[in-house]
GUPA-34767 format. One record per residue (C-alpha): residue in one letter; x, y, z. Coordinates in steps of 0.1 Angstrom, whole numbers. Each point is the difference from the previous one (the first is absolute). Example, Ala and Ser with C-alpha at 12.3 -4.5 7.8 and 13.67 -1.06 7.14 Angstrom:
2
[r a; [123; -45; 78]],
[r s; [14; 34; -7]],
END
This chain:
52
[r x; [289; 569; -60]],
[r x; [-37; 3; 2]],
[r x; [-22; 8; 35]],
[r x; [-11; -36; -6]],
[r x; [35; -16; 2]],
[r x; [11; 20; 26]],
[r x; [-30; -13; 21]],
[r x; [11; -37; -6]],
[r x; [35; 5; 10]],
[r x; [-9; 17; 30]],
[r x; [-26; -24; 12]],
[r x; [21; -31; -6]],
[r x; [32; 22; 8]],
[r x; [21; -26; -23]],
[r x; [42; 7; -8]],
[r x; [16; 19; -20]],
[r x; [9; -25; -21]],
[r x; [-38; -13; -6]],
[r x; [-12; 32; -8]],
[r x; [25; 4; -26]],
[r x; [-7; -33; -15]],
[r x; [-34; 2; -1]],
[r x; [6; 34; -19]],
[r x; [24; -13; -23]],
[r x; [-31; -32; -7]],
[r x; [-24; 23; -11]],
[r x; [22; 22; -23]],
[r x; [3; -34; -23]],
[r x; [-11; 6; -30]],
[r x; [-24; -31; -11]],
[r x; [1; -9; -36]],
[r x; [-33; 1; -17]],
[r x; [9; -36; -15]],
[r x; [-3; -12; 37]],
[r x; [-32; 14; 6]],
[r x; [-11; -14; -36]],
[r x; [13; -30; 13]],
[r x; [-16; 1; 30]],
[r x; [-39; 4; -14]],
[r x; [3; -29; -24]],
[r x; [8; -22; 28]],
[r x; [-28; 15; 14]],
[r x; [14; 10; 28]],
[r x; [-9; 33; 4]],
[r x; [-27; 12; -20]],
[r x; [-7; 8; -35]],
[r x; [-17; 34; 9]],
[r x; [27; 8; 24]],
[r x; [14; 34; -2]],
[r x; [36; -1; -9]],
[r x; [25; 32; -6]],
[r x; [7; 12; -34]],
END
C-alpha cells in the first residue's frame, strides 16, 4: 500500500471492509476497448494518456 493511501485511510479512518473494496476497485483491469470506447464518445479525451 503506498504512503499516499495510507494517508487517506487514516484521515477518513473508513472500515475494514471499505478499504478492502476500494483496493479490490483499483486492481480492475480496464480493457483498452473501453477506453477506445470511451474517446470516440468523446468523453474523455483524444490525447488522454491511457496504459498500454
Amino acid at each position: 500500500m503506498s504512503f499516499s493511501i495510507q494517508r487517506i485511510a487514516l484521515a477518513t479512518q473508513p472500515s475494514t471492509q471499505q478499504i478492502l473494496t476500494d483496493y479490490t476497485s483499483m486492481q480492475t483491469k480496464i480493457p483498452a476497448e473501453f477506453r477506445t470506447e470511451l474517446k470516440l464518445q468523446n468523453l474523455i479525451e483524444q490525447n488522454a494518456p491511457v496504459p498500454a
